[in-house]
C-alpha positions, 0 to 999 in steps of 0.5 A: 502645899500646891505641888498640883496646883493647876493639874487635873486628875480623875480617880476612879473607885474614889467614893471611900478607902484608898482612892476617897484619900488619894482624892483628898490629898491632890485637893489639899495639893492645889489639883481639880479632881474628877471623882469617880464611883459607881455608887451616885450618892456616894460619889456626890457625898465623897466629893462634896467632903473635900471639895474645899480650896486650894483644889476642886472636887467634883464627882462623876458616877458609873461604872468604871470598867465600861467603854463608853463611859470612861470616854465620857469620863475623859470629856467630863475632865476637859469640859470641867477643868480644861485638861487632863494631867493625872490619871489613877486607875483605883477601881477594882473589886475583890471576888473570892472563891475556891478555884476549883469552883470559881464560876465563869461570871465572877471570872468576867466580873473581875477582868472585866474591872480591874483589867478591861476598866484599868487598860481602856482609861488609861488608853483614853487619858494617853490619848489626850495627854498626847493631844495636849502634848505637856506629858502626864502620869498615869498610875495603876492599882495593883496588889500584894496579891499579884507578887504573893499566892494568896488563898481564894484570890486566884482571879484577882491576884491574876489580874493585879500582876496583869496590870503591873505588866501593863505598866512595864510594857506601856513605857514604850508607847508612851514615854515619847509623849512624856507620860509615865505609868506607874503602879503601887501594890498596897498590902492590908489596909485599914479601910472602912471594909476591912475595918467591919472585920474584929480581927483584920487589924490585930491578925495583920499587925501580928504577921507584918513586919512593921507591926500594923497594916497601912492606913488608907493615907500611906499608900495615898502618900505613895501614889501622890509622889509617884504622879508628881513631877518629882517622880518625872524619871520614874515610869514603868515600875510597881511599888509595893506597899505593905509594910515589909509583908511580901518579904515573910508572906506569912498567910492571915489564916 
C-alpha cells in the first residue's frame, strides 16, 4: 500500500511504543517521516530501523514540548522533504502522584509536554499547511484517562481531556484551509514500558472487555486512518481505543 506516497509527517515521542509503530506504518505507506524524540541515540536508531522504501525516515532529536524547537522541527520537515502534510503530536509523559502531594514542578512538567508541546506544533504545522494551501491533517494524543478517573493520574488525565478539546475547538480555524484535527485516546497498550510490568498484560486482559490491552499496531491502525484522506470529512472528534474499557471502567487496582 502508498496511500501516502508522496506525503510528509513528522511524529513526535517516536523513538519506541505507539508513535516508533505510527512511524513504521506511514513509511510502509509511501510517507517521508520526520521522527522526533528527545533521546539522540534512540531517534537515530528508531529511524535507521524503518527507513527502508516505499517511505523515508529520518530522525530529528530534542525536546518536543520547546518553542524554538518545534519551529526548528517544522523547517526541518520543509528542508528535508519540500512540505509538511501530516502531523501527530505523540509526545507526552505520564508523572503520577497523589493530589494531595503532587509537587508544582511535576505539575509544569506534565502541561508543559502534553500541552504547551501538543498546542504550539500543531500551531506551527497549521501555519504551514495554510501557506502551502493543499489542507493537511493533524492529529493529537489523548487518553482513557481524560474520559475515566484514574487513581494518581489527576494531572495527566487533566491534560489529555485538555487536548481533546483542542481538537474540538480548532475545527473553526482550521477547516477553512482544509486541515483536519483529530484525536484518538488509547487504553492499556503493550508497549516496551508497559510490557517490563509481570502483571500489566494479565490485570488489563481480565478488566477489558475485549479480553487483552491493545498492541502498539491497533492504535497505529487507528491513527493512520484518521490522517488519511479517507478520513477527509472527519475533524474535531476523539477516538477512543481500548478495547471496550471505558465502557465498564473497571480500575487495574
Amino acid at each position: 500500500m502508498e496511500r501516502f506516497k508522496n506525503k510528509t509527517a513528522i511524529v513526535t515521542g517516536a523513538g519506541r511504543g505507539i508513535g516508533l509503530e505510527i512511524c513504521r506504518q506511514l513509511v510502509a505507506q509511501g510517507a517521508n517521516v520526520l521522527l522526533n524524540d528527545l533521546e539522540p541515540e534512540l531517534a537515530k536508531t528508531a529511524a535507521a530501523s524503518i527507513n527502508k522504501a516505499p517511505g523515508h525516515c529520518a530522525s530529528f532529536a530534542g525536546d518536543a514540548s520547546d518553542t524554538f524547537f518545534i519551529q526548528q522541527m517544522v523547517a526541518e520537515a520543509i528542508t528535508f522533504y519540500g512540505q509538511l502534510d501530516i502531523v501527530i503530536a505523540n509526545a507526552g509523559i505520564t508523572l503520577f502522584g497523589d493530589f494531595f502531594d503532587y509537587k508544582p514542578e511535576d505539575f509544569n512538567q506534565v502541561m508543559a509536554v502534553n500541552l504547551r508541546g501538543s498546542f504550539f506544533l500543531v500551531q506551527a504545522a497549521a501555519q504551514r499547511m495554510r501557506k502551502q494551501q493543499t489542507g493537511g491533517s493533524l492529529l493529537l494524543m489523548s487518553s482513557v484517562t481524560g474520559h475515566q478517573a484514574h487513581k494518581n493520574l489527576a494531572a495527566y488525565g487533566m491534560s489529555k481531556a485538555a487536548l481533546e478539546m483542542l481538537a474540538k475547538t480548532l475545527v473553526l480555524e482550521l477547516s477553512p484551509y482544509h486541515i483536519t484535527i483529530n484525536a484518538i485516546a488509547p487504553g492499556a497498550t503493550m508497549t516496551e514500558r508497559t510490557s517490563n510490568d509481570p502483571t500489566y498484560e494479565n490485570t488489563w486482559s481480565s478488566i477489558t472487555p475485549m479480553g487483552r490491552p491493545a498492541h502498539t499496531f491497533d492504535i497505529a491502525n487507528a491513527a493512520l486512518f484518521l490522517v488519511s484522506a479517507e478520513a477527509r470529512h472527519i475533524t474535531g472528534q476523539s477516538l477512543i481505543i481500548d478495547g471496550g474499557w471505558t465502557s465498564v471502567s473497571p480500575s487495574p487496582y
